[in-house]
Backbone bond lengths (Angstrom), bond angles and torsions (degrees), N, CA, C in turn:
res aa  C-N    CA-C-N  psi(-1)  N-CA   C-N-CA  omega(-1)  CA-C   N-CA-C  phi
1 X - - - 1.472 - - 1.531 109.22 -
2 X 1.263 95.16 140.56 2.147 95.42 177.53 1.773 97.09 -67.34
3 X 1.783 82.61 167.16 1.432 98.17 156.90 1.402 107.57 -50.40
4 X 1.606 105.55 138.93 1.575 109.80 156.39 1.276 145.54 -18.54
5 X 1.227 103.96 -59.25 1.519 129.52 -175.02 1.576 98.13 -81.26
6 X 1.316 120.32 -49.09 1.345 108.14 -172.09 1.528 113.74 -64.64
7 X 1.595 120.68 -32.32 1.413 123.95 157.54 1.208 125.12 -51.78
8 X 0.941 113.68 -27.19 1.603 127.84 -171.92 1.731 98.56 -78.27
9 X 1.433 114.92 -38.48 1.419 126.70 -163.63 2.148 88.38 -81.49
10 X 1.095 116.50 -62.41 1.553 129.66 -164.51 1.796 92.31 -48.27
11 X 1.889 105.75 -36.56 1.589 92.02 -170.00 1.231 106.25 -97.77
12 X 1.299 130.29 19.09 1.662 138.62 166.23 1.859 94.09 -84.52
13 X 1.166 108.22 -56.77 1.357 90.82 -177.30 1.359 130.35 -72.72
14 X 1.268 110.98 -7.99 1.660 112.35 -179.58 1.243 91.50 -94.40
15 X 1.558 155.10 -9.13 1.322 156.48 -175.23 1.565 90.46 -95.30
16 X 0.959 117.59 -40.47 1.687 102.87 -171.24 1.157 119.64 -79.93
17 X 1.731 116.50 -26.43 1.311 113.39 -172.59 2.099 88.93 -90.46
18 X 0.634 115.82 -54.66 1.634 108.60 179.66 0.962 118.61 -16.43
19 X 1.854 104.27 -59.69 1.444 113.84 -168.62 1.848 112.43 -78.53
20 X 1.277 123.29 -15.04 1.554 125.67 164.43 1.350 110.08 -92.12
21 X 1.221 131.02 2.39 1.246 138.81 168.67 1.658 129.56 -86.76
22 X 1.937 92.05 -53.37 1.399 109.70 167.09 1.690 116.43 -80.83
23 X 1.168 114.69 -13.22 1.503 120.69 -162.25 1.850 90.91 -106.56
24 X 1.355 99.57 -35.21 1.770 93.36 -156.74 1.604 96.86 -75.59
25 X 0.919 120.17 -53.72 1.861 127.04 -177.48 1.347 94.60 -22.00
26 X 1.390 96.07 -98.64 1.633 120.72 -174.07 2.068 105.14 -28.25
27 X 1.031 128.15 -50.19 1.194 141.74 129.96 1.503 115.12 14.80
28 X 1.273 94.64 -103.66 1.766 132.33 168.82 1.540 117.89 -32.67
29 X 1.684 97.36 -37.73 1.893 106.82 -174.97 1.338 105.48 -93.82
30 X 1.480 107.29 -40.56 1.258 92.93 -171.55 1.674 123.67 -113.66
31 X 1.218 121.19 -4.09 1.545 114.26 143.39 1.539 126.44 -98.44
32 X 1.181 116.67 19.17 1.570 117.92 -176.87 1.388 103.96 -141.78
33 X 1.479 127.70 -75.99 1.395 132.18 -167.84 1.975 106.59 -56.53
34 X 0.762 105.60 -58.60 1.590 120.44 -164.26 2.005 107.80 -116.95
35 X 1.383 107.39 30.05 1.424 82.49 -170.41 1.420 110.95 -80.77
36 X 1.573 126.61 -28.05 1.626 138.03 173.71 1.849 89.63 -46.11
37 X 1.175 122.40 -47.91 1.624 116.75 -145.84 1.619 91.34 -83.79
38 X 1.442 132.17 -21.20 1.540 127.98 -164.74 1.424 88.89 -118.65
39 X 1.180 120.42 23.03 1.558 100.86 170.60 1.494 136.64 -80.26
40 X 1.528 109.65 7.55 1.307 128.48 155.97 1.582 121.57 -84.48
41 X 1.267 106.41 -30.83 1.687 98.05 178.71 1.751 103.59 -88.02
42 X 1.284 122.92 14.34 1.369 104.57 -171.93 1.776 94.81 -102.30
43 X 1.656 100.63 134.96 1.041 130.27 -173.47 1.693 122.99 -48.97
44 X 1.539 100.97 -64.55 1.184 101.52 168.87 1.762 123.57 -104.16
45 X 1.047 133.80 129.65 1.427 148.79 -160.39 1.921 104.34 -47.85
46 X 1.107 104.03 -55.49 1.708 125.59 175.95 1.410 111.68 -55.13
47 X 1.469 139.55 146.20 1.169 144.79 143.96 1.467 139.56 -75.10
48 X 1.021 127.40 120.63 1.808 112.00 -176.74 1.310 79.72 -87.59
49 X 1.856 106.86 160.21 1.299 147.68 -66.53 1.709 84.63 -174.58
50 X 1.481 143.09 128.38 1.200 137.66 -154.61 1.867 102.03 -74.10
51 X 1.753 99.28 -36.59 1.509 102.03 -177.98 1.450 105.06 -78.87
52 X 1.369 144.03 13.68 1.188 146.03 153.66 1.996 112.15 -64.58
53 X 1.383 93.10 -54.01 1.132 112.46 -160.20 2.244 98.75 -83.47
54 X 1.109 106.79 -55.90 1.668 95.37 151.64 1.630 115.40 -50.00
55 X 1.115 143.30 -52.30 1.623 132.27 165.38 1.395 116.17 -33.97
56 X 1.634 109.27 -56.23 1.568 108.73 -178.46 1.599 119.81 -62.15
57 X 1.502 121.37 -32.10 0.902 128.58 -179.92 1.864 121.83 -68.44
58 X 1.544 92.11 -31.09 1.587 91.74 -175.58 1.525 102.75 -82.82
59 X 1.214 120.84 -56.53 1.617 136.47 154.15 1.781 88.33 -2.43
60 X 1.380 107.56 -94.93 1.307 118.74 -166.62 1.364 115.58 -48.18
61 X 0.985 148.90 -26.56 1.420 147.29 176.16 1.472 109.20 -67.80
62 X 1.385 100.76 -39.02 1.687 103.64 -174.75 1.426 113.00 -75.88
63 X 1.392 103.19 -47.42 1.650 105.67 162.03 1.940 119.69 -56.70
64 X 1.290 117.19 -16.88 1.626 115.64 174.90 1.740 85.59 -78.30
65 X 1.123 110.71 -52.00 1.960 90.58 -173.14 1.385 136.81 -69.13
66 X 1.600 110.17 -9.10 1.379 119.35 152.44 1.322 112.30 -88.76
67 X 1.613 135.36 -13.43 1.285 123.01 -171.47 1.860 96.61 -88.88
68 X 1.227 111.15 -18.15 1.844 115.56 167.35 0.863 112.77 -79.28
69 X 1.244 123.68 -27.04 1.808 103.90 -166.18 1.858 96.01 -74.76
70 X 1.619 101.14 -32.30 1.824 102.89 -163.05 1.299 106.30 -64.40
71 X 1.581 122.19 -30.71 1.246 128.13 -157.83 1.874 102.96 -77.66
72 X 1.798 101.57 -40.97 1.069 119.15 173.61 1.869 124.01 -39.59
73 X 1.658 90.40 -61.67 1.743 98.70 156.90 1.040 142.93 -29.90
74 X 1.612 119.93 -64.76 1.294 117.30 144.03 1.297 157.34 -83.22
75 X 1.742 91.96 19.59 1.759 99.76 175.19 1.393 94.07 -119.99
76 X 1.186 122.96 -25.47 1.738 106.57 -158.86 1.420 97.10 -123.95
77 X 1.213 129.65 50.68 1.644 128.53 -171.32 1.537 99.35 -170.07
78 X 1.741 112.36 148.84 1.287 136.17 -159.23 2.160 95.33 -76.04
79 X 1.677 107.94 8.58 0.736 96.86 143.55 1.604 155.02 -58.74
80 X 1.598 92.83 -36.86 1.445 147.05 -159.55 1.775 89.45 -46.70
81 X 1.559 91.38 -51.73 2.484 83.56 -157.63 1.294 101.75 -89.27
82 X 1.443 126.32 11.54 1.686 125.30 147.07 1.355 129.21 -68.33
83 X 1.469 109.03 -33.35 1.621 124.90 161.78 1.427 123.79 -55.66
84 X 1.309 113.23 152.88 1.257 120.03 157.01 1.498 130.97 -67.69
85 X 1.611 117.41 -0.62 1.349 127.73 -175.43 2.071 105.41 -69.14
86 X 1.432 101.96 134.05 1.271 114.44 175.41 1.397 125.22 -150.60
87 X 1.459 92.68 130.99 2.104 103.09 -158.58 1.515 114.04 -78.43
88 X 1.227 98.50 -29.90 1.976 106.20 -176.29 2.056 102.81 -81.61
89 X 1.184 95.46 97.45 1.553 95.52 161.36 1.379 117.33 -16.56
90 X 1.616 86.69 -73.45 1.542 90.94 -175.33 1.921 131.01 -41.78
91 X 1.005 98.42 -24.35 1.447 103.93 -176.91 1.832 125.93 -61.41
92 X 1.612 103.67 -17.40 1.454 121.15 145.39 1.215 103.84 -119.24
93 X 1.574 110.42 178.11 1.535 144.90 143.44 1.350 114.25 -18.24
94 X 1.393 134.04 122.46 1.717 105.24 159.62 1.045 139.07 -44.25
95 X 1.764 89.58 -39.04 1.504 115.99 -165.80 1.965 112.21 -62.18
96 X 1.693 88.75 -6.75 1.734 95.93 163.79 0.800 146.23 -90.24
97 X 1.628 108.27 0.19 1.495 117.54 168.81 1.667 123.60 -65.39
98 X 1.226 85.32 -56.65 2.089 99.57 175.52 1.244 111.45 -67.86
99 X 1.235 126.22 -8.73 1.727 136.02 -176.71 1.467 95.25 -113.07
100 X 1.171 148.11 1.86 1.473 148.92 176.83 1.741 90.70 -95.67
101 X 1.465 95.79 -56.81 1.635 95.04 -173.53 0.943 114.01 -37.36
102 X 1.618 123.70 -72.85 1.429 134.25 -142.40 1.350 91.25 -66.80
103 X 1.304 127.23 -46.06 1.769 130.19 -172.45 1.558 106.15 -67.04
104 X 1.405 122.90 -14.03 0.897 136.49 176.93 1.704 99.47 -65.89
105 X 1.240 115.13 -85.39 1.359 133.77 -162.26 1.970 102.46 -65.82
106 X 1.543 120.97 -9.31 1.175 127.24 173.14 1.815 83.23 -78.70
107 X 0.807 122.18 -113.94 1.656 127.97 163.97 1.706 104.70 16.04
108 X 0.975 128.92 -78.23 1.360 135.93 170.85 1.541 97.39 -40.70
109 X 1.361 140.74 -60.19 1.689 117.38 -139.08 1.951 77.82 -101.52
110 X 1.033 136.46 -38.91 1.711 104.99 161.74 1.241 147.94 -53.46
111 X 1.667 99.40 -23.44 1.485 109.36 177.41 1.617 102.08 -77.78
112 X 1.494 109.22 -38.15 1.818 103.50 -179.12 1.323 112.41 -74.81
113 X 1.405 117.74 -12.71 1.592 108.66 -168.62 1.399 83.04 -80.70
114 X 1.021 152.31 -66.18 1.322 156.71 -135.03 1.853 94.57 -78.61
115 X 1.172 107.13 -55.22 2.063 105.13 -179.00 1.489 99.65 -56.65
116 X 1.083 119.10 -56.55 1.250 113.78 -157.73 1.462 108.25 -77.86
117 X 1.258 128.74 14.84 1.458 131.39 155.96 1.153 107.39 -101.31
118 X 0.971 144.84 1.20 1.352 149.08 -154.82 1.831 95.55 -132.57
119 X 1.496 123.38 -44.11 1.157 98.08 161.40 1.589 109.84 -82.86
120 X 0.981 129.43 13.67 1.717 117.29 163.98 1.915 118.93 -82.13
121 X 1.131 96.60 5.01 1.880 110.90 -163.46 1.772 86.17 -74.90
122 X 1.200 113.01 150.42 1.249 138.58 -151.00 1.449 77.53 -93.55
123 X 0.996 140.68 -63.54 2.014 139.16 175.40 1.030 109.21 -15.66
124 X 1.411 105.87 -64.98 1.493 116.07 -153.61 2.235 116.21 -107.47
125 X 1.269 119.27 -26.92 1.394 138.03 170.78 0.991 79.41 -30.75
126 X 1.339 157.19 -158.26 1.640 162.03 -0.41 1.564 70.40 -146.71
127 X 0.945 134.95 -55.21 2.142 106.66 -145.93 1.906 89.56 -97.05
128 X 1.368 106.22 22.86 1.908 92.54 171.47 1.457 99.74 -159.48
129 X 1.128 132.10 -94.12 1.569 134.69 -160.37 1.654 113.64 -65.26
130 X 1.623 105.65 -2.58 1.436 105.60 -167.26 1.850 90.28 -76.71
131 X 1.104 124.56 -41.31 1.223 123.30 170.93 1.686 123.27 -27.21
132 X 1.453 90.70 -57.89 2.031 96.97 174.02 1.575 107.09 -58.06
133 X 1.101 112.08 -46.34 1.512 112.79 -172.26 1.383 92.33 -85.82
134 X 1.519 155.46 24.25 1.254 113.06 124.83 1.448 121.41 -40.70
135 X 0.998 123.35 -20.03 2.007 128.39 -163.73 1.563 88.68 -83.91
136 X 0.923 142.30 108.52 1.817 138.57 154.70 1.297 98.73 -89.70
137 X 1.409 123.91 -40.52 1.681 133.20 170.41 1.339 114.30 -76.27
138 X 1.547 152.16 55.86 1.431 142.08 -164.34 1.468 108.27 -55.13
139 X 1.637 106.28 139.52 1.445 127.47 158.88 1.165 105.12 -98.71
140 X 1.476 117.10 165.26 1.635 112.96 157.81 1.458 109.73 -65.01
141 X 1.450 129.08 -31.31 1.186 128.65 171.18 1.503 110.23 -46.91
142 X 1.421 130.35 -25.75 1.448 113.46 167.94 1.742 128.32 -86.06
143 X 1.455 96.43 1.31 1.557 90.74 157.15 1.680 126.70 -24.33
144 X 0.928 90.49 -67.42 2.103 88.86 -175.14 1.617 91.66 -110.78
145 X 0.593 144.96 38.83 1.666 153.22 144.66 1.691 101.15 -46.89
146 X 1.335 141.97 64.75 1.006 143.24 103.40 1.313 176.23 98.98
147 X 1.312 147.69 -10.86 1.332 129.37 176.19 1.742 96.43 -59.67
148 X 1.413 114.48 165.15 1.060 122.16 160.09 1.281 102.80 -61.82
149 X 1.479 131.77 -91.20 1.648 123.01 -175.96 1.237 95.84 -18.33
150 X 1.078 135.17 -89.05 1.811 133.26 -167.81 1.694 100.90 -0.89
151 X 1.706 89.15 -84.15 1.065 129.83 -177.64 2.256 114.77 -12.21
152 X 1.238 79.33 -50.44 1.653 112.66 178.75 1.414 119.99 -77.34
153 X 1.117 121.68 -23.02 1.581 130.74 -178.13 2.171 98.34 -104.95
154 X 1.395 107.91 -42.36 1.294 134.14 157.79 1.677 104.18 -36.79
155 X 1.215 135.91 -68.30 0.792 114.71 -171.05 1.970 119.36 -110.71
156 X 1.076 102.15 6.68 1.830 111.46 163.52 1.543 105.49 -42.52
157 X 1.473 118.55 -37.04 1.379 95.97 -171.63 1.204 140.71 -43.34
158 X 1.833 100.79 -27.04 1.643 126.45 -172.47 1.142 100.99 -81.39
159 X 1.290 126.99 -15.46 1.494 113.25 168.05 1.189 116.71 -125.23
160 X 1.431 123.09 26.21 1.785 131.56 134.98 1.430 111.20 -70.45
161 X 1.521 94.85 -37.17 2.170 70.37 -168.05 1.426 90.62 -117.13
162 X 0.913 123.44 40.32 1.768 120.12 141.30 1.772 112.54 -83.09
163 X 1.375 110.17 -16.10 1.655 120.26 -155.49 1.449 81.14 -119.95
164 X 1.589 158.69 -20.39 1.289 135.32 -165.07 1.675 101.97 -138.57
165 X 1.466 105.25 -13.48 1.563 102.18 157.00 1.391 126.25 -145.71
166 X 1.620 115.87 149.73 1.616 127.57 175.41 1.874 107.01 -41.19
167 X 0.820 131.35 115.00 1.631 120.98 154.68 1.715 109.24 -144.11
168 X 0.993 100.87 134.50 1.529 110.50 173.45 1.489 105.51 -72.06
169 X 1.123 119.86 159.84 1.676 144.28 -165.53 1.419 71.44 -54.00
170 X 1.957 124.57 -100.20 0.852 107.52 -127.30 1.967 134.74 -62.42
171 X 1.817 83.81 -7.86 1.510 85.91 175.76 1.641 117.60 -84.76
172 X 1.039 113.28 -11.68 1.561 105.11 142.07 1.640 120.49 -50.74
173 X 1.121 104.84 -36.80 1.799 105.87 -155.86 1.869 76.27 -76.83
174 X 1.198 127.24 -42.85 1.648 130.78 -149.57 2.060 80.90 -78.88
175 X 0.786 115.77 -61.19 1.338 132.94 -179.79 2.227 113.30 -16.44
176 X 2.025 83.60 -74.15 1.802 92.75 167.59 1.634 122.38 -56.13
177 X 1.679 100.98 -30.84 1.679 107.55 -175.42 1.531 105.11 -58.45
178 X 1.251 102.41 -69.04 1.987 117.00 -175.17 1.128 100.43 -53.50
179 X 1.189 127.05 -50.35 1.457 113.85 -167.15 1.784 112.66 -75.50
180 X 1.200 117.76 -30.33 1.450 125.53 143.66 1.336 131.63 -47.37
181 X 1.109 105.36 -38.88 1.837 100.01 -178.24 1.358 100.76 -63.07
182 X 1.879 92.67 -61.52 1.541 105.16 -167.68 1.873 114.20 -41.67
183 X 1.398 107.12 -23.11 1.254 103.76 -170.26 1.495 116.79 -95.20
184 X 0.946 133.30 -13.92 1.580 143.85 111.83 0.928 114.21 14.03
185 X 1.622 113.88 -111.72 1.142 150.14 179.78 1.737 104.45 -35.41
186 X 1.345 113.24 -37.60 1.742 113.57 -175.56 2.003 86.74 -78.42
187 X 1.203 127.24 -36.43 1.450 112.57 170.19 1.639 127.53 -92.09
188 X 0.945 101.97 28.92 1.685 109.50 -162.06 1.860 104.16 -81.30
189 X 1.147 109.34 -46.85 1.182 123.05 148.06 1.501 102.27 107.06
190 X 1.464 113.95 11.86 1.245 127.89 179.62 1.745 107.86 -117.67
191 X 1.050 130.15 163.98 1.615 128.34 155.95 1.432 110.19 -104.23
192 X 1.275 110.90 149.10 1.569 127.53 -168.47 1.830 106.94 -132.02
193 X 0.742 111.69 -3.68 1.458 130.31 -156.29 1.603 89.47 -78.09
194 X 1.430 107.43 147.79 1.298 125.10 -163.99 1.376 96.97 -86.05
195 X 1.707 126.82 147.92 1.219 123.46 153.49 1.477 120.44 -39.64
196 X 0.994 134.53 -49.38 1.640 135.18 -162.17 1.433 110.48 -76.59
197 X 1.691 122.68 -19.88 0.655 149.24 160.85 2.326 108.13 -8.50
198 X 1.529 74.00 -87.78 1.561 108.12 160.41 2.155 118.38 -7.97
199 X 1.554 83.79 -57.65 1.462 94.05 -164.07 1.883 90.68 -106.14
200 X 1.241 134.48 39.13 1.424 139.97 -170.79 1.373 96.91 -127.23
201 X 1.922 114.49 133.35 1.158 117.47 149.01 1.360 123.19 -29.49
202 X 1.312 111.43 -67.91 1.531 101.41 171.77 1.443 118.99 -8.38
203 X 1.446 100.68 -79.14 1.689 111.04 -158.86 1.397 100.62 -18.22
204 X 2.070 104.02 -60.28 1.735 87.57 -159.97 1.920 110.59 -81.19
205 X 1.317 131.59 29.86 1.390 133.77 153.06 1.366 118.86 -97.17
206 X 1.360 130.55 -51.59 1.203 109.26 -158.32 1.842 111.10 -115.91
207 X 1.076 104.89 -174.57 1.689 91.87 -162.60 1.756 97.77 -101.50
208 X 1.306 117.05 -178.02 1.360 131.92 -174.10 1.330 132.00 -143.73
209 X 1.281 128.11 165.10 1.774 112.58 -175.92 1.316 129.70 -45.67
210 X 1.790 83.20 -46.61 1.771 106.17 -174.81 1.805 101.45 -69.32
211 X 1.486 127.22 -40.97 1.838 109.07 169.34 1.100 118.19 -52.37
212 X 1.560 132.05 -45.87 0.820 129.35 -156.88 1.829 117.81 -67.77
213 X 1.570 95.20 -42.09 1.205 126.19 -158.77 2.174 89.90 -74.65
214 X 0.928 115.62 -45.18 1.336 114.62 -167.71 1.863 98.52 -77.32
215 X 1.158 99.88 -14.35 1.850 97.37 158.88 1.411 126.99 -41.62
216 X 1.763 86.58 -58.76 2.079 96.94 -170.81 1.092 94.93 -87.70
217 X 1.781 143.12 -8.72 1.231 132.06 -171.75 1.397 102.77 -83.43
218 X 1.160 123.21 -53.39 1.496 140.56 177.75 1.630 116.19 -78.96
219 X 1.389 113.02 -17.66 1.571 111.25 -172.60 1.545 134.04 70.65
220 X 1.726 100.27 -36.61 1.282 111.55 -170.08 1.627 102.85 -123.81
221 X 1.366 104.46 150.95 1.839 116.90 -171.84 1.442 107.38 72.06
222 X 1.614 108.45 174.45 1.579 118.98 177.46 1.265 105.24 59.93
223 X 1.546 122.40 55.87 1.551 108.80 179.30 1.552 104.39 -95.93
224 X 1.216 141.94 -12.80 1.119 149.90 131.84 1.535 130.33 29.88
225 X 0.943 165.81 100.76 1.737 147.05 -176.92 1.804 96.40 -88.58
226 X 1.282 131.15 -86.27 1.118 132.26 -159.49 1.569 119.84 -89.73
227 X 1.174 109.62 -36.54 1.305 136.51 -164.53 1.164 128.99 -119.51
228 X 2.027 120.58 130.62 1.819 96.66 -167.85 1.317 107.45 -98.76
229 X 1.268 115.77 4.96 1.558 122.54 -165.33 2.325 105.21 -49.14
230 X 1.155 105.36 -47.27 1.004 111.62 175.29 1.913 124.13 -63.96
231 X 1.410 107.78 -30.58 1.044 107.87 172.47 1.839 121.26 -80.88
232 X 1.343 88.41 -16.28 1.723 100.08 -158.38 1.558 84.66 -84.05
233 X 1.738 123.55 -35.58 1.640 108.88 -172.99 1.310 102.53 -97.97
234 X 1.201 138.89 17.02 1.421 134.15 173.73 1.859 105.07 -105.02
235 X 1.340 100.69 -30.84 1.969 108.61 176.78 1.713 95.00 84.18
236 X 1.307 97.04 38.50 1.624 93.33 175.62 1.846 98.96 -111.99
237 X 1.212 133.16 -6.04 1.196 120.77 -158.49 1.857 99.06 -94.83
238 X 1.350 116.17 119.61 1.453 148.17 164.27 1.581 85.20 9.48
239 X 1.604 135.98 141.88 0.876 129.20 151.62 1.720 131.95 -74.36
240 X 1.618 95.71 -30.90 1.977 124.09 166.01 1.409 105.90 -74.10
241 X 1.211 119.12 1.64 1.790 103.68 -171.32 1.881 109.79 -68.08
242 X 1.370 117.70 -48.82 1.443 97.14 169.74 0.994 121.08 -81.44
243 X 1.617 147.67 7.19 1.278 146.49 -176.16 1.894 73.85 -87.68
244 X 1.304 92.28 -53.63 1.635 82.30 -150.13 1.723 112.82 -62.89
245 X 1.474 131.90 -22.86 1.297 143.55 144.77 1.424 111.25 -28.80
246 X 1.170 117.82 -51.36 1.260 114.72 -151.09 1.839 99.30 -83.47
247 X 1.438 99.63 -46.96 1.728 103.63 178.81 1.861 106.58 -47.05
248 X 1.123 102.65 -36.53 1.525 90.38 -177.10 1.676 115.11 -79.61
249 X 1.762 111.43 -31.19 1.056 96.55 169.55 1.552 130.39 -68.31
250 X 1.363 100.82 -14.88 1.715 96.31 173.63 1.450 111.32 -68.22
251 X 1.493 100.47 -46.26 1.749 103.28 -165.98 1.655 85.02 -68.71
252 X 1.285 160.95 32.64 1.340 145.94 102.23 1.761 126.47 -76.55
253 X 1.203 96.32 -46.29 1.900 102.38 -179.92 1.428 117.08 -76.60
254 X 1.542 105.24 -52.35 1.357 114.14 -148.58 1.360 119.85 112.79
255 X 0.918 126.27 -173.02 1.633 131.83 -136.71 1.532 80.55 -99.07
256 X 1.312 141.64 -27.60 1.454 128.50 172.31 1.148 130.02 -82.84
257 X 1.499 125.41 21.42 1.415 149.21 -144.99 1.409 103.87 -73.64
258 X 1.524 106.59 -37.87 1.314 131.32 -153.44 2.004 110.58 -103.87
């Protein structure tokens, strides 16, 4: 294993190019390449503003170098053989990798529903999360958009469930991706979501552009990342969120959207 720090440095750069990679595409298609052609699925009517989108970007870079150093801790430090992290496949099931995940990202959207109410507390908002909600308009560029503190509570998760669950390296590595895309896509600021969507169990489990997006619009409810199960038993989830789903899916489908 490298020096610490120099790992810490190797996973700043694979965090940076990810995040202009995974953030910039989606980016690229849909406010530049194609934005006249998707201008029905985009959520909110208004455009952010080029120095919006430079804010999210610097925001986010700083948050990839605190989200390395944490990751660094528990992979590349004598922290490491206190964890549950383990390199030989063999040492579980296969069949535990893709079943680590999903428990993974169950684990992940409780621990954020719960932080991210906690950075909404009237105490503390202005010196940490008020930063993310500069975005009322989300880019994908506000994915890791920011405060450092944020930033720091933001990325503990990777070293909660290194300490309360088995996962091999690479389902960590599978772990930051999904949970990245997905977090994207909740700032993308467009809906992508299939018509059929609508009339799918799903709908009432997992979350969507338009929840996410009526977060920074509204500020309050939908604190949620993937899943509404937490918002729906707390009475925090948007009361307009499927009225408001549905208006966008028409202005894509049509009046049968729904």
């Amino acid at each position: 294993m490298d020096h610490p720090l120099h790992f810490a440095g190797q996973l700043f750069g694979v965090t940076l190019v990810r995040y202009f990679i995974l953030a910039g595409i989606p980016f690229v298609l849909f406010y530049i390449l194609f934005h006249n052609r998707l201008r029905g699925s985009k959520i909110q009517e208004r455009t952010a503003k080029n120095t919006d989108f430079i804010r999210e970007i610097i925001h986010s870079a700083l948050s990839s170098g605190i989200l390395s150093i944490e990751a660094m801790v528990v992979i590349a430090t004598p922290l490491r053989s206190h964890t549950l992290i383990y390199k030989n496949l063999s040492d579980h099931p296969w069949w535990w990798v893709p079943v680590s995940l999903v428990l993974s990202l169950v684990i992940h959207d409780t621990y954020f529903y719960w932080m991210h109410r906690m950075l909404h507390h009237n105490s503390i908002f202005r010196y940490t999360h008020k930063v993310h909600h500069q975005s009322t308009n989300p880019s994908p560029w506000a994915s890791y958009s920011f405060h450092l503190l944020e930033a720091v509570t933001e990325g503990a998760i990777v070293i909660l469930l290194a300490f309360i669950l088995p996962m091999h390296i690479f389902t960590i590595f599978l772990f930051t991706i999904t949970s990245f895309i997905i977090n994207v896509y909740g700032h993308l600021g467009y809906e992508v979501m299939p018509k059929g969507l609508r009339q799918s169990f799903l709908f009432k489990i997992i979350n969507t552009s338009v929840y996410h997006n009526l977060h920074h619009s509204k500020f309050r409810g939908n604190y949620s990342l993937y899943f509404r199960h937490w918002d729906r038993w707390m009475g925090t989830e948007n009361r307009d969120y499927v009225k408001e789903y549905d208006r966008v899916q028409e202005k894509r489908f049509g009046k049968q959207a729904d």
